[in-house]
Backbone of each chain as ProteinMPNN parsed JSONL, in Angstrom:
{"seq_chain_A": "XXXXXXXXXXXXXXXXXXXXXXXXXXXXXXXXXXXXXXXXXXXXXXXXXXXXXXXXXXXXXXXXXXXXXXXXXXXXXXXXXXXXX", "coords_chain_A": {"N_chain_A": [[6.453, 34.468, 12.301], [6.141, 30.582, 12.58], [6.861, 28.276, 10.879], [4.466, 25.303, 11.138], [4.037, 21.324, 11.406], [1.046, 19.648, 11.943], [-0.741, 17.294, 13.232], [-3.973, 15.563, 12.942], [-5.859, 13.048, 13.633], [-9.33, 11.89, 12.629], [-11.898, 10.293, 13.618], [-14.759, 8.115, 13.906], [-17.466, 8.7, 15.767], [-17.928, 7.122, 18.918], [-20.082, 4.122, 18.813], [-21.39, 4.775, 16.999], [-22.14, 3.382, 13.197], [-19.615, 2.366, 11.868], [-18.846, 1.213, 9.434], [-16.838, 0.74, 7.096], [-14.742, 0.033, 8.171], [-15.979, -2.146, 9.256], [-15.79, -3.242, 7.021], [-13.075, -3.766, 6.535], [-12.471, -5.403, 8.442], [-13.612, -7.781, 8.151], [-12.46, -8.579, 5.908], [-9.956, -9.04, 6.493], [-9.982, -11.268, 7.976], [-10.942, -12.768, 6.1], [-8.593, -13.111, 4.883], [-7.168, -14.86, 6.654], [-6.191, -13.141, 9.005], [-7.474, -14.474, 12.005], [-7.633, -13.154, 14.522], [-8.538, -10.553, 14.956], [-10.51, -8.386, 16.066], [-12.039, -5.828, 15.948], [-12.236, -3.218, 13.479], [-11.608, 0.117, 13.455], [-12.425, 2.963, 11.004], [-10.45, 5.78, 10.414], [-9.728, 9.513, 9.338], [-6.685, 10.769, 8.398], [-4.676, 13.491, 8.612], [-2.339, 15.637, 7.819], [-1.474, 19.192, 8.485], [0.3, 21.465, 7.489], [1.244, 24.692, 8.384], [1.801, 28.02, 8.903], [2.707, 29.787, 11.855], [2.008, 31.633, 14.764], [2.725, 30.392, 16.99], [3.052, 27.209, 18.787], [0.816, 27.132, 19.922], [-0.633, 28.583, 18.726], [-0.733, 27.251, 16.382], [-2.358, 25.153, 16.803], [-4.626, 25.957, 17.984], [-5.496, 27.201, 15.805], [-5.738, 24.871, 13.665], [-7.877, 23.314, 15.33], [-9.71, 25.273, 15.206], [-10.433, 24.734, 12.012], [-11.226, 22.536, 12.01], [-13.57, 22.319, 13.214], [-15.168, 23.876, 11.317], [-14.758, 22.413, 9.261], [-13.209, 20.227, 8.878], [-14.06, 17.961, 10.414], [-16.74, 15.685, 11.041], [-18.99, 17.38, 13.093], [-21.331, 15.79, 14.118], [-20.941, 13.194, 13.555], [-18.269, 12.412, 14.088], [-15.22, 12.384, 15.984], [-12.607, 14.283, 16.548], [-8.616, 14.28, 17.268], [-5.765, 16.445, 18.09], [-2.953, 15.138, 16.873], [-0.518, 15.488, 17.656], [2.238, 18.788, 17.221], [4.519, 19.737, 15.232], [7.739, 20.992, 14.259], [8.241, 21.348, 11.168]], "CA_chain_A": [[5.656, 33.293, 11.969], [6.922, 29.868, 12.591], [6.466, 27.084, 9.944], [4.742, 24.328, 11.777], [2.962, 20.569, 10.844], [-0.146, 19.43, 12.637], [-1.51, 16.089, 12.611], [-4.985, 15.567, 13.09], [-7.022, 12.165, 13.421], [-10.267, 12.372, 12.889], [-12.321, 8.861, 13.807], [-16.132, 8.1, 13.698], [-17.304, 8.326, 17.349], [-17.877, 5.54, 19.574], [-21.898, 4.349, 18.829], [-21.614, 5.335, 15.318], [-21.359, 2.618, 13.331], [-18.387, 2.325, 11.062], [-19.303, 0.441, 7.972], [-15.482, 1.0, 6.294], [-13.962, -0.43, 9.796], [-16.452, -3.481, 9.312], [-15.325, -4.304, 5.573], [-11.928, -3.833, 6.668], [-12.133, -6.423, 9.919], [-14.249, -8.798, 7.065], [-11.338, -8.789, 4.49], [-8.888, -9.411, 7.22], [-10.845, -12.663, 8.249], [-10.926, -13.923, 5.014], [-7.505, -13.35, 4.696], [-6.641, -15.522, 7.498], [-5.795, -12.488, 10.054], [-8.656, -14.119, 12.569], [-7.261, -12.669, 15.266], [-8.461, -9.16, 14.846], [-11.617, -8.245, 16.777], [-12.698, -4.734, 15.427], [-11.124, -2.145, 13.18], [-12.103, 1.973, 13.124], [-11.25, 3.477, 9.877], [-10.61, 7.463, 9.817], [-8.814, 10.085, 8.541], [-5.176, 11.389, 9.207], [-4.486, 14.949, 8.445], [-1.077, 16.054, 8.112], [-1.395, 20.443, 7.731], [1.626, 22.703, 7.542], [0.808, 25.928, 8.295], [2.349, 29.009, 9.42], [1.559, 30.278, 13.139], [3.232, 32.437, 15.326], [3.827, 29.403, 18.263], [2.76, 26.137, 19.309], [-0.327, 26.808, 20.565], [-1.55, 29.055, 18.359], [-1.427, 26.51, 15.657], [-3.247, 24.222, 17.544], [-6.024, 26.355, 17.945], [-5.876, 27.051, 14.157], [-6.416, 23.636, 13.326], [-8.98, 23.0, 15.683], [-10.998, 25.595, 14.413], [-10.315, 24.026, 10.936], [-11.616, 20.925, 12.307], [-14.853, 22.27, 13.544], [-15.622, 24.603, 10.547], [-14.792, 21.937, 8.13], [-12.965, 19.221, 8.467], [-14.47, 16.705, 10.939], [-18.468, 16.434, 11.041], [-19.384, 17.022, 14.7], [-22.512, 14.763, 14.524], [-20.452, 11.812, 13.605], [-17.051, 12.031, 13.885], [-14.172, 13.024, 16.746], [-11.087, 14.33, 16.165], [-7.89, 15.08, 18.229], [-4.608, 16.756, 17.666], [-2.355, 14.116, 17.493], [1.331, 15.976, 17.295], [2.478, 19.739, 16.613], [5.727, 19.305, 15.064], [8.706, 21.9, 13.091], [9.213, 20.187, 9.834]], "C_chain_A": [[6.577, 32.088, 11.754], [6.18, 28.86, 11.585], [5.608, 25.413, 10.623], [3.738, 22.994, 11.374], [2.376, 19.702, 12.077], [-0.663, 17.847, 11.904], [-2.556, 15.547, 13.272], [-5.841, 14.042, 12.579], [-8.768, 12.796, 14.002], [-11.555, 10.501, 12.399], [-13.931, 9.335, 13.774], [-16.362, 7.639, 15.373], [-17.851, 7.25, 17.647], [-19.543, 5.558, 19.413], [-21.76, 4.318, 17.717], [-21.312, 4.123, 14.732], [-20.488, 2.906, 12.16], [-18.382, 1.385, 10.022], [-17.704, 0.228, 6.893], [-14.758, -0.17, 7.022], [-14.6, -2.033, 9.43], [-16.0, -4.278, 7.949], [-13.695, -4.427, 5.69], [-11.401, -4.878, 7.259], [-12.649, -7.835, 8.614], [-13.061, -9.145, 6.396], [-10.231, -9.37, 5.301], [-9.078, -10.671, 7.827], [-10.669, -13.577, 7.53], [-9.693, -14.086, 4.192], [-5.828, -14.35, 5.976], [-6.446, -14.685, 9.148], [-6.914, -12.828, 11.365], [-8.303, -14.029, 14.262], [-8.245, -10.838, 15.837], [-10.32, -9.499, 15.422], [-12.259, -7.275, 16.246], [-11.796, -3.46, 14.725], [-12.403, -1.149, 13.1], [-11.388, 2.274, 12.101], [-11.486, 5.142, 9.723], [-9.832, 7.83, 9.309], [-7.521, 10.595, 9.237], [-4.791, 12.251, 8.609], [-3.031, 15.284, 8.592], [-1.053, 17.928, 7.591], [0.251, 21.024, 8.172], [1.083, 23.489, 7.288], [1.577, 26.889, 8.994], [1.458, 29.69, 10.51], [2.889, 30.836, 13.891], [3.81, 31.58, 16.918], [2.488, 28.176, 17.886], [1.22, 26.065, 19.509], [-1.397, 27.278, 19.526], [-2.015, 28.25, 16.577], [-1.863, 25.211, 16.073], [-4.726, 24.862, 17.442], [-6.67, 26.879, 16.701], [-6.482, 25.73, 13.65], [-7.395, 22.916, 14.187], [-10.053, 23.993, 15.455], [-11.465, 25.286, 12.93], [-11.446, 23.0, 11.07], [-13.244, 20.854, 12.283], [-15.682, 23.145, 12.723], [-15.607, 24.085, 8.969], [-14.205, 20.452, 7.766], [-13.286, 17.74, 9.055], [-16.18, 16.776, 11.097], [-18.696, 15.923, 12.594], [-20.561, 15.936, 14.861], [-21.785, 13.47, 14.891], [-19.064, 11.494, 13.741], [-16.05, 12.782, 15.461], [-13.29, 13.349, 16.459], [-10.045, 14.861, 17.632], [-6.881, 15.199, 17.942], [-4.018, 15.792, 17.867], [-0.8, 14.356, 17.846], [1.476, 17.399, 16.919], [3.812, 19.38, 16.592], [7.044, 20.808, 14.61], [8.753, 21.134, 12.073], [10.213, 20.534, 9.154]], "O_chain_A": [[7.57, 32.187, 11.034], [4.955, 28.742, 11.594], [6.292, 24.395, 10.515], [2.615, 23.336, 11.001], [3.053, 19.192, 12.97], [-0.858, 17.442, 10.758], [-2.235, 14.958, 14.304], [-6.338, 13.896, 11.462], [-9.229, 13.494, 14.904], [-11.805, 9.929, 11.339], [-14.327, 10.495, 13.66], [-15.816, 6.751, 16.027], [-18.256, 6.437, 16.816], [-20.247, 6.523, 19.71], [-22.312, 3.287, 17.333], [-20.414, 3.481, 15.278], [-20.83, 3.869, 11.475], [-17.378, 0.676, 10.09], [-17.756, -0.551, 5.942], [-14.281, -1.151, 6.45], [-13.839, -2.996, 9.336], [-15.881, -5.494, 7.799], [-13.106, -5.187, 4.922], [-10.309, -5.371, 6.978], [-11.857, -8.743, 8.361], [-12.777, -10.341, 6.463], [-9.547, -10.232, 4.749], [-8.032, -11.159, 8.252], [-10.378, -14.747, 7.777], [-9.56, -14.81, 3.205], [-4.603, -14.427, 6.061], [-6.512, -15.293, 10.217], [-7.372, -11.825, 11.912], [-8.745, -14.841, 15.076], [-8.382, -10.328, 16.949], [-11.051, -10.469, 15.221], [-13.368, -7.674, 15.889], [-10.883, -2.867, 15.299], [-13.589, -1.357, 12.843], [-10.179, 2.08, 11.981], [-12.409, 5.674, 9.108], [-9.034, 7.099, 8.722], [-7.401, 10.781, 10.448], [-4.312, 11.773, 7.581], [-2.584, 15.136, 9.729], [-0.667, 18.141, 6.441], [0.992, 20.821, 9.133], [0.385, 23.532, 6.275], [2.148, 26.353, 9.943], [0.281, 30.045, 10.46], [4.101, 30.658, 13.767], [4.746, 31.866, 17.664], [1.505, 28.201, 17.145], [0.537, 25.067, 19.278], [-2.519, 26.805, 19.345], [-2.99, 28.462, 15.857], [-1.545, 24.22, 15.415], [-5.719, 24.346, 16.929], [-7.875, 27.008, 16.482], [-7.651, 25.64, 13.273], [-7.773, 21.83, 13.749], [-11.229, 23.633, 15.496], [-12.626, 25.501, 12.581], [-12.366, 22.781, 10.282], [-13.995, 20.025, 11.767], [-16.832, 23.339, 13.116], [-16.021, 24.632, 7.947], [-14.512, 19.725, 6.821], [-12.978, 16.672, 8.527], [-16.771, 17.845, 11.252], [-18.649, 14.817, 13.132], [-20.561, 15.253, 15.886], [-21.846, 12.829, 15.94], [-18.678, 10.346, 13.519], [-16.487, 13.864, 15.854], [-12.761, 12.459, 15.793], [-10.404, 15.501, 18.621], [-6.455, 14.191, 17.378], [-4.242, 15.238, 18.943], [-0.041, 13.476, 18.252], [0.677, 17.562, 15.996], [4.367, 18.838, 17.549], [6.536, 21.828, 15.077], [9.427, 20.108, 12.169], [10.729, 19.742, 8.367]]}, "seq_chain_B": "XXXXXXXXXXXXXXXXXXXXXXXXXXXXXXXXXXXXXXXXXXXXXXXXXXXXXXXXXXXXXXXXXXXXXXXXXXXXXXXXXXXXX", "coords_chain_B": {"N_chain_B": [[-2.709, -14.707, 25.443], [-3.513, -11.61, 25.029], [-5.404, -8.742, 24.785], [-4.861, -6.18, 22.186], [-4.526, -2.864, 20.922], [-4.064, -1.285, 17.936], [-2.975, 1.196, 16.548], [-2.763, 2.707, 13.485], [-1.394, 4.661, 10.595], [-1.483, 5.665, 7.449], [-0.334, 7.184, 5.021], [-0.43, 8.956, 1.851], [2.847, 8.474, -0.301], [5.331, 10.578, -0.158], [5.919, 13.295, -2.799], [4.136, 11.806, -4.604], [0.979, 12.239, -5.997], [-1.046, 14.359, -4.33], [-4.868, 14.2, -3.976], [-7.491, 14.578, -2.76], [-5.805, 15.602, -0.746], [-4.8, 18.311, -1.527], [-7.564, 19.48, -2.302], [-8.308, 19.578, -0.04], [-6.564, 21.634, 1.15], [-7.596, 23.889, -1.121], [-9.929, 24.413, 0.053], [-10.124, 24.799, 2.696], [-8.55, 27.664, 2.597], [-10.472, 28.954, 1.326], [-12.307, 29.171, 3.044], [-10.733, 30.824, 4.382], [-8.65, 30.279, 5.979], [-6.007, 31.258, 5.334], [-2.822, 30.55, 6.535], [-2.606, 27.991, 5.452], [-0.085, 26.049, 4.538], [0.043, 23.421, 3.138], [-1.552, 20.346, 2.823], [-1.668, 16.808, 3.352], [-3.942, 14.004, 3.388], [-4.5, 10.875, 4.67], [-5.462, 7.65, 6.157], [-6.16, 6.347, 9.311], [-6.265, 3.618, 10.89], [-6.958, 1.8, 13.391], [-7.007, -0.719, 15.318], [-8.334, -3.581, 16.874], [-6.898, -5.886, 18.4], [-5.862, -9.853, 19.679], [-2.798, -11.036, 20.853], [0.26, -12.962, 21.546], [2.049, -11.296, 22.717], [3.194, -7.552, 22.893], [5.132, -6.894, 20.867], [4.425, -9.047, 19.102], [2.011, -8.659, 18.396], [2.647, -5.912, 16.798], [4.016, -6.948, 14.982], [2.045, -8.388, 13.125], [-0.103, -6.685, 12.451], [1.919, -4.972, 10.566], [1.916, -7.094, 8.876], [-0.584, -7.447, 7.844], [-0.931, -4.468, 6.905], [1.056, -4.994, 4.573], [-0.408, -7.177, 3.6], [-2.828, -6.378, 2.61], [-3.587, -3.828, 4.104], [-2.491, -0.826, 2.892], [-1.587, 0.195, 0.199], [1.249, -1.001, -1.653], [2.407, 0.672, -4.056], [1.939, 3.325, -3.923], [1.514, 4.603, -1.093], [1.929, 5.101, 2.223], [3.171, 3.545, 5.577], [3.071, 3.631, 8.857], [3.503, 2.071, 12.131], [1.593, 3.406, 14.518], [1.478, 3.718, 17.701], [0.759, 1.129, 20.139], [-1.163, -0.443, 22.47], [-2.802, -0.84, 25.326], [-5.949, -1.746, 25.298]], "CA_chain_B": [[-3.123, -13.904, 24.47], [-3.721, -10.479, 25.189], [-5.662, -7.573, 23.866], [-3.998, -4.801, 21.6], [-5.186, -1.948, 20.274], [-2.741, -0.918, 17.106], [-3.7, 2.52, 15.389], [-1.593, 2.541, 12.051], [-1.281, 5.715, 10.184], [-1.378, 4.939, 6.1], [-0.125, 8.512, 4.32], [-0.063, 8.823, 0.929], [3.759, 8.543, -0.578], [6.061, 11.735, -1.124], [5.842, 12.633, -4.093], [2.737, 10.969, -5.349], [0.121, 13.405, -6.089], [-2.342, 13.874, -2.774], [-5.821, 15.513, -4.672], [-7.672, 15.041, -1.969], [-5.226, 16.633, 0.114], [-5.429, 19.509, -2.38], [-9.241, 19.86, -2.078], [-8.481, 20.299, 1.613], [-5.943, 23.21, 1.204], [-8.181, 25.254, -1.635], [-11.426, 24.635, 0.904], [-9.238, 25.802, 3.847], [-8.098, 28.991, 1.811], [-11.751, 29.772, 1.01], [-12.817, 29.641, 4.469], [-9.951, 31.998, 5.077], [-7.575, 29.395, 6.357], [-4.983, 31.526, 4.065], [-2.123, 29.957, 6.941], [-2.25, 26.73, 5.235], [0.257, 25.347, 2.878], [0.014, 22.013, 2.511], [-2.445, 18.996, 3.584], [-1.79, 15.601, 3.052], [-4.838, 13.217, 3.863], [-4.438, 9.755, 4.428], [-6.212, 7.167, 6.884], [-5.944, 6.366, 10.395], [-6.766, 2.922, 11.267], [-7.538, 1.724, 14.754], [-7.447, -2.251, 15.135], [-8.545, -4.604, 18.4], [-6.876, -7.423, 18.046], [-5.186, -11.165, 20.196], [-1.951, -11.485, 20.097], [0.67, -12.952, 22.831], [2.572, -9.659, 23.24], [2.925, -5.917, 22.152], [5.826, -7.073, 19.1], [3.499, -10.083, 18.018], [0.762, -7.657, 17.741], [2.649, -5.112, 15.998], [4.158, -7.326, 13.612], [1.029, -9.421, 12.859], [-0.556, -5.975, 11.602], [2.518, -5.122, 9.578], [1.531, -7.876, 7.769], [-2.29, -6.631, 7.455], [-0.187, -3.723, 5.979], [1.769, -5.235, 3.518], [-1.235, -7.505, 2.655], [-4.404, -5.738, 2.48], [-4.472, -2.21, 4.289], [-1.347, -0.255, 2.319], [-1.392, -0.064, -1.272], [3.101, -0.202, -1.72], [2.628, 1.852, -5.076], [1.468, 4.785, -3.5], [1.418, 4.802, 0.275], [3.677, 4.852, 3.519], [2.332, 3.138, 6.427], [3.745, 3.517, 10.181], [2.532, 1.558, 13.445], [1.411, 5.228, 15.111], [0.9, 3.358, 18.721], [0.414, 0.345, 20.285], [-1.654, 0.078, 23.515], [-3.834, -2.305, 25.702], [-7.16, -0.799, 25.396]], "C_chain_B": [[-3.676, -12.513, 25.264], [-4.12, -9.265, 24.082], [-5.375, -6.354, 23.315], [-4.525, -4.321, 20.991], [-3.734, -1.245, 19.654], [-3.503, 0.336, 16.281], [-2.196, 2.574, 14.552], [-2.197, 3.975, 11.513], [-0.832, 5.08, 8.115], [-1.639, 6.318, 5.43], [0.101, 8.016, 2.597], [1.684, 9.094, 0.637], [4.037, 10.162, -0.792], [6.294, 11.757, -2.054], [4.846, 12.553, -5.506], [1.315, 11.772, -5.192], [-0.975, 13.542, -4.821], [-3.785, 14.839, -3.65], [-6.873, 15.676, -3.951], [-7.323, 15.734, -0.894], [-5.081, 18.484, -0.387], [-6.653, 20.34, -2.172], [-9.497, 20.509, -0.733], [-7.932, 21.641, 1.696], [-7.199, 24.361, 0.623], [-9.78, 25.057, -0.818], [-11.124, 25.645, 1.961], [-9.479, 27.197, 3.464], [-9.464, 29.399, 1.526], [-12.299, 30.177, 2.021], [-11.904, 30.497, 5.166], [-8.94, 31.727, 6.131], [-6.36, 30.199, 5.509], [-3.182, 30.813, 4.74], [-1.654, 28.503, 6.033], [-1.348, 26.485, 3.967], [0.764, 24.129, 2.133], [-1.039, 21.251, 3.209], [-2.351, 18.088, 2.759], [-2.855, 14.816, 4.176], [-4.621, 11.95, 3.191], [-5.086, 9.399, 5.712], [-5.212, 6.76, 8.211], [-7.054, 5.2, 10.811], [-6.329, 2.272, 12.724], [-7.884, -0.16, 14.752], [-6.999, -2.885, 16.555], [-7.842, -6.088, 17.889], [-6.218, -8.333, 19.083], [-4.127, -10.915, 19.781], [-0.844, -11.824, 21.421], [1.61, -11.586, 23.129], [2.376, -8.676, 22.195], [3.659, -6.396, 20.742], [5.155, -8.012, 18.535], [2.205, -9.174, 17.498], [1.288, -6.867, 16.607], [3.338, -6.159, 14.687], [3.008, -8.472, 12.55], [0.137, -8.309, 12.026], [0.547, -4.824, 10.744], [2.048, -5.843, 8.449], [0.201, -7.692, 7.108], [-1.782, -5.829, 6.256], [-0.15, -3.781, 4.8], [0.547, -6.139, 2.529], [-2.651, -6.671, 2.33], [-4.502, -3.963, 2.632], [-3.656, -0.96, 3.293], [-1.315, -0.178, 0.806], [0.133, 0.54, -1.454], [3.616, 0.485, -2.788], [2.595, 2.912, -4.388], [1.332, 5.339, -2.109], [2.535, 4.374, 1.527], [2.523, 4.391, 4.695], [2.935, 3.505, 7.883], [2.949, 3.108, 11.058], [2.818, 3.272, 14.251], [1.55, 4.466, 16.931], [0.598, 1.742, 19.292], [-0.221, -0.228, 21.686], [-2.392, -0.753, 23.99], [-4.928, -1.318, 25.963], [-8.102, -1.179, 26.828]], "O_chain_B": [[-4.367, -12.729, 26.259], [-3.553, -8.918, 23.046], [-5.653, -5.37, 24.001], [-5.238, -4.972, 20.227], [-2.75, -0.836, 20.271], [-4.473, 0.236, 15.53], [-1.021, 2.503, 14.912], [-3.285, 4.394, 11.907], [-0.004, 4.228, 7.793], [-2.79, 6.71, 5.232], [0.653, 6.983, 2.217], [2.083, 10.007, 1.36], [3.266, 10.906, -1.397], [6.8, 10.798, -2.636], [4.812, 12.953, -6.669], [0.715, 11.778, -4.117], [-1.678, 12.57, -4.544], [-3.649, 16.041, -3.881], [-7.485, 16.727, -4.144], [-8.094, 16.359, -0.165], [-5.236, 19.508, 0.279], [-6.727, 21.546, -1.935], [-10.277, 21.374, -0.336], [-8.532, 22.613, 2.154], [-7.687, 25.28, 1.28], [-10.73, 25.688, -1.283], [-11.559, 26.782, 2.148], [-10.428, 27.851, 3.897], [-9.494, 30.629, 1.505], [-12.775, 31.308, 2.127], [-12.116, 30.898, 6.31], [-8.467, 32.533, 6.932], [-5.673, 29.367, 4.916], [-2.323, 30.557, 3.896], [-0.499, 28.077, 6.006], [-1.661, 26.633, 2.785], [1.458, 23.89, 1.144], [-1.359, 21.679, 4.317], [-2.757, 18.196, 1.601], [-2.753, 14.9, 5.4], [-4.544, 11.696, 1.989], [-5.371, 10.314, 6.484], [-3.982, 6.803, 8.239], [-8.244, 5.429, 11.028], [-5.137, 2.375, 13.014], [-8.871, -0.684, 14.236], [-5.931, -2.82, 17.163], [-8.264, -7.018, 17.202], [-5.702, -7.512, 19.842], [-3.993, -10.576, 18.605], [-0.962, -11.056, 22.375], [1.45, -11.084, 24.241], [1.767, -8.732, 21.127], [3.054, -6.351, 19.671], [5.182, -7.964, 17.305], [1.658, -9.133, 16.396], [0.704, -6.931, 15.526], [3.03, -5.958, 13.512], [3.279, -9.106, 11.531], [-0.397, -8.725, 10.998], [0.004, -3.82, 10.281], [1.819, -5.388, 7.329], [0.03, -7.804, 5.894], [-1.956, -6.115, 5.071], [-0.803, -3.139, 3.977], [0.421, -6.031, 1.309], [-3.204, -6.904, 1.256], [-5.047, -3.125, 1.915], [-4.432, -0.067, 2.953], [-0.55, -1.073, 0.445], [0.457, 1.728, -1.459], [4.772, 0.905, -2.833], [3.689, 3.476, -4.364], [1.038, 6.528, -1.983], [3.517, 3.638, 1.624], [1.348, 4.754, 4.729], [3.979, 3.939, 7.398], [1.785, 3.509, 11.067], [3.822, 3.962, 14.43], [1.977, 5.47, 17.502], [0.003, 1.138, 18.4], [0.792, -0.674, 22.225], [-2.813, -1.596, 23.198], [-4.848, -0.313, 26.67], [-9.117, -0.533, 27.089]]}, "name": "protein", "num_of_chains": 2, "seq": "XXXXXXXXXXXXXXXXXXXXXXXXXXXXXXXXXXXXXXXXXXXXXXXXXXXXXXXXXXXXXXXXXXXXXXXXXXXXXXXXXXXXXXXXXXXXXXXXXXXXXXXXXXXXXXXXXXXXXXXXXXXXXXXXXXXXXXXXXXXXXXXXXXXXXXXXXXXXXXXXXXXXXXXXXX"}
């Protein structure tokens, strides 16, 4: 078993709307930034977990994903990195 | 001016207690995740914005960063990406 860390965004899909994303783009407006067109705000997952390769903690944390940590109605996620740490 | 799409990554500090990242491990571990031994959760923001190139973009939401999206008690930020959408 190899030690390995996984990093997992997990965004609100496209359609949905994003109510966090919109007070975020707001605040950045009224802080002069009016440049900025639209922000998405999700989550970023960093797991360390023990797996015996590459792949197979990949497919650990995507069953993670879909048994608990992203809500399929409203949200996407995608591995973003398997690393060694 | 050209359109950039900057996804920033905003982790909580090493260190600095994560308790929702906590909540994620002992959920994991109940669902029989017993692999896992750590999760840090922090956000994953996603921003459209003008700017005349890729380094004016990225350093224009640096400054977002440092003013608004980052809290520099407790959090690490990194530009994850920078990309013409």
């Amino acid at each position: 078993m190899t030690r390995f860390r996984v990093a997992v965004h997990i965004v609100p899909r496209k359609g949905v709307l994003d109510p966090q994303g919109k007070a975020v783009s707001d605040a950045l407006h009224a802080l002069g930034f009016s440049a900025v067109h639209e922000t998405r705000v999700g989550r970023h997952l960093v797991l360390d977990l023990d797996a015996a390769d590459r792949s197979a903690a990949e497919s650990s944390v995507r069953g993670m994903c879909d048994k608990l940590l992203a809500n399929p109605v409203t949200e996407d996620y995608e591995i973003a990195g398997v690393t060694t740490p």
